[in-house]
Structure formats: C-alpha cells, structure tokens
N, C-alpha and C positions, 0 to 999 in steps of 0.2 A: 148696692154699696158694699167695698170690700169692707170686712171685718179681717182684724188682726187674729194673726195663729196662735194658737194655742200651742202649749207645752210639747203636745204630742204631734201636731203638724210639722216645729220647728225642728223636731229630731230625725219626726220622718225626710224630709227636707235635706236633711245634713247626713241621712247616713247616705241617702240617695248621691249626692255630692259626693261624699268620703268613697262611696262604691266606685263611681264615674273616675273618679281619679285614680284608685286601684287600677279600673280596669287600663286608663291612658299609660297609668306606669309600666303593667305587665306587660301591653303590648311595646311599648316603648323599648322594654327589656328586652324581652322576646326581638324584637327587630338589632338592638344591640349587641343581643349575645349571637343571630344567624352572621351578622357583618364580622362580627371578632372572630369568628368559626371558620369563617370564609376566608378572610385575610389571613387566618391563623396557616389553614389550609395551605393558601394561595403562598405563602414565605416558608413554611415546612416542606410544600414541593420545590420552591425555589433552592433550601438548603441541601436538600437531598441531592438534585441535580448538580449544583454544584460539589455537593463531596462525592459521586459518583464521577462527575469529570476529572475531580482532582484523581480520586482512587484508579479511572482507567489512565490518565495518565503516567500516575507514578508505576503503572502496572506494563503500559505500552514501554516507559523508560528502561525499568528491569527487564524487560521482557528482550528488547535489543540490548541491550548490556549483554543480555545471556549469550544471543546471537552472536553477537563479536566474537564473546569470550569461546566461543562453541570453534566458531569459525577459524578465531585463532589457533587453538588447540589442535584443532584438524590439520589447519596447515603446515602447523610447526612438527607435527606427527609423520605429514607426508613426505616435509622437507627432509625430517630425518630417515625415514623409509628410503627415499631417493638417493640421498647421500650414503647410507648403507648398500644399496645394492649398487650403486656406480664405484664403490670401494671393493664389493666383491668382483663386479666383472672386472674393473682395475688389476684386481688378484690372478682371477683367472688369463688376462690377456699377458700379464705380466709372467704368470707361469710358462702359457703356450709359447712365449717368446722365450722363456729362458730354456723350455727344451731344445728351442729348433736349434740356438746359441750351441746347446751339448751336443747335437750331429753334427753343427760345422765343423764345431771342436775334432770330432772321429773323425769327419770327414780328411782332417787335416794330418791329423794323426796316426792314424791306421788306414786309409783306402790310401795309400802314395800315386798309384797311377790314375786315380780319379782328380788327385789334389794338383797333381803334374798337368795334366790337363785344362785344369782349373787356371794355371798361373801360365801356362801356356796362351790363352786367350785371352786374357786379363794386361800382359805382358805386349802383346798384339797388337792388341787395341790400345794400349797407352801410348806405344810408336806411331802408330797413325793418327793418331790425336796433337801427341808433337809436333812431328814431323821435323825432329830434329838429328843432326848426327850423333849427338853423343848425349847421355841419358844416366843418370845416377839409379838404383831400383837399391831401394832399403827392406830389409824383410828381417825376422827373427833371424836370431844366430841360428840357431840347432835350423832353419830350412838353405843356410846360404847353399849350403852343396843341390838341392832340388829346382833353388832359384836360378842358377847358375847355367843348369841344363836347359831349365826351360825357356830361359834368357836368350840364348843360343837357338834355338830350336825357333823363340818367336823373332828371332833379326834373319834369321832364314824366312821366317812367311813374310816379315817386314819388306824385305827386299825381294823377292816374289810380288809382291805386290806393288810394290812402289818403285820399285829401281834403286832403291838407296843405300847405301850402306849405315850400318849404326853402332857405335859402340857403346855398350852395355858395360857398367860398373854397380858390381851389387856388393852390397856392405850389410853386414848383420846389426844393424844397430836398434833394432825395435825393440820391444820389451817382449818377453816369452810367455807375457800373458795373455798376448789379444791369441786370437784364434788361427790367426794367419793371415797371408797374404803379401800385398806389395804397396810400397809406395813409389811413387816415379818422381825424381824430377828434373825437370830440364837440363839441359847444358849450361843454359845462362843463367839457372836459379830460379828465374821469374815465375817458376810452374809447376804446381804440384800437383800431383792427379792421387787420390788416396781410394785402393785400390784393395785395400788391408779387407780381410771377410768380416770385420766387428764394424766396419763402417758400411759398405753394402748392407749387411743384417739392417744396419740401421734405418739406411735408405730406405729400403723393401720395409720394413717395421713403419713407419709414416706413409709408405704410399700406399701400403696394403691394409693400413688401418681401417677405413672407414667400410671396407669390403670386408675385412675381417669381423669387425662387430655385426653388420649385415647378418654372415653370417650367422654368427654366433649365437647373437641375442634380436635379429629381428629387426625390421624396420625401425628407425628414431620415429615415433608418431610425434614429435616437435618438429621438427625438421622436414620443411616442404620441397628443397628443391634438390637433387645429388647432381653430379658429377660425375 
C-alpha cells in the first residue's frame, strides 16, 4: 500500500522535474541557437554574394567605360597623327610641285631653243587635232615674237603631214604670269585646246599623283587595288 511523500521526497521529486525541464530547455536552445546560426550563415552568404555581384558588376561597368574612354582617346590621337602627317606629305608634294612649276618657269625663260621647241610640237599637235584652216594661238605678250616662229615652223610640218594649208593668228593676250605656252582655238570658236605649261603641269600633277606618292611615301596600306 502506497504511503504519501514526505517533505523530503516531494522536493526530491520536483527538483528532479525542475532538472528535466532545464535540461528540455537547453537542448531546445541549443537546437534554436544551431538553426539561427545556420540561417544566420545561410543570408550572410546570401548578402555577401549578392554585394560581390553588385561590386563586380559596377567594376565590369567602370572597367568598359575605361575601355571606350581608352579606346576613344587612341583613336582621336591616331586620327590626329594621321591628319598631321597627310598635311605634311600635302606640304611636301606641294613643294615638289612648286619646284618643277620654277624650271618650267627657266625653262621658258632662259633655255629659248628648248622653249622653241616645246611650242613647236605643241603647236603641231593642236593642228592636227583641228584640222582646220585657220586657227587663232593666244600666248603671253613678251613670247608673241617666239610664238610666231614656231607657228610658222609647225604649219610647215602641219602641211608636211596633212597636205593642208593653215593660217596661224597669234595674239599675246594671256597674262605674264602663267609660265608659258599656247592656247589654240579653232576657226569657228567651238574649240579650245589649252596648251599653256601651267595647265599640262597640271595634267601631269593628277596623273602622276598617285605614282608620285608610291613613290614618295610607300604603298597606301588602305588601299587594295591600283591602277
């Protein structure tokens, strides 16, 4: 037959209880604080990864911004490098032309039976070009007297060649600047043949351009196909 506890059973009894529950609580904690730790973890690496995408991204942003800005800089450096030296060879080819301009000039001026010569064939060749009887040839005042001869001289091979005869009318009416030479034109007006050595120069200056720079400065490494 059970008998009732005594004083000292019921405490023992209840610390045993009050123990048991401690220990439910601690491990309960203990289980509490591994999940909080865990989760804590598990959104700490979440943040981190997130502000590391953020931070590479704003880093990959700068980082092409720089690029452009790099890339720009370079081109606008090369554009101007390029534009400088196509302004010097400009220079240069513009020089080479303005001497050859100063020996047609002598040419015209001091060699007379080279120049004779010159307007000899020039004069020639505009007759046969024509092929008309009568022919106006305009030349600087100060050459009318050289023009005049050579005139004569080329209605002589004109008609050596052609059977024809031609009459030659030369008038000094050109300006005493160009370097020399002739202008022809027809009898009927219709025809000018410009024959003057500042316009040839010219000619020859465009056709002989693109072989001239060849020269000069070297193959265009742009430029795939010549002529």
């Amino acid at each position: 037959m059970s008998r009732p506890m005594n004083d000292d059973e019921v405490l023992n009894e209840l610390n045993k209880m009050v123990a048991f529950i401690r220990q439910e609580a601690l491990e309960k904690a203990r289980e509490i604080k591994v999940k909080a730790d865990e989760e804590f973890a598990i959104e700490k690496a979440k943040l981190v990864k997130q502000e590391q995408l953020a931070i590479d991204a704003q880093y990959e942003k700068k980082l092409k911004g720089a690029q452009v800005s790099q890339k720009i800089a370079q081109s606008t450096l090369t554009n101007k490098s390029r534009l400088r030296l196509l302004h010097r060879r400009e220079e240069h080819l513009q020089d080479l032309f303005s001497a050859c301009r100063s020996q047609v000039v002598t040419l015209s001026s001091s060699d007379t039976n080279a120049y004779s010569e010159f307007l000899v064939g020039v004069l020639s060749q505009g007759f046969l070009y024509l092929m008309e009887s009568s022919v106006v040839v305009h030349c600087r005042k100060s050459d009318a007297t050289v023009v005049e001869d050579a005139a004569s001289a080329a209605a002589d091979q004109y008609k050596e060649t052609s059977g024809r005869d031609i009459n030659v009318d030369v008038k000094g009416t050109l300006s005493d600047d160009i370097a020399g030479g002739v202008k022809l034109v027809s009898g009927s007006g219709r025809i000018t043949l410009d024959n003057t050595l500042d316009e040839r120069l010219r000619l020859l200056e465009d056709r002989m351009l693109p072989e001239i720079r060849k020269d000069l400065f070297g193959p265009n490494e742009n430029r795939k196909f010549y002529t």
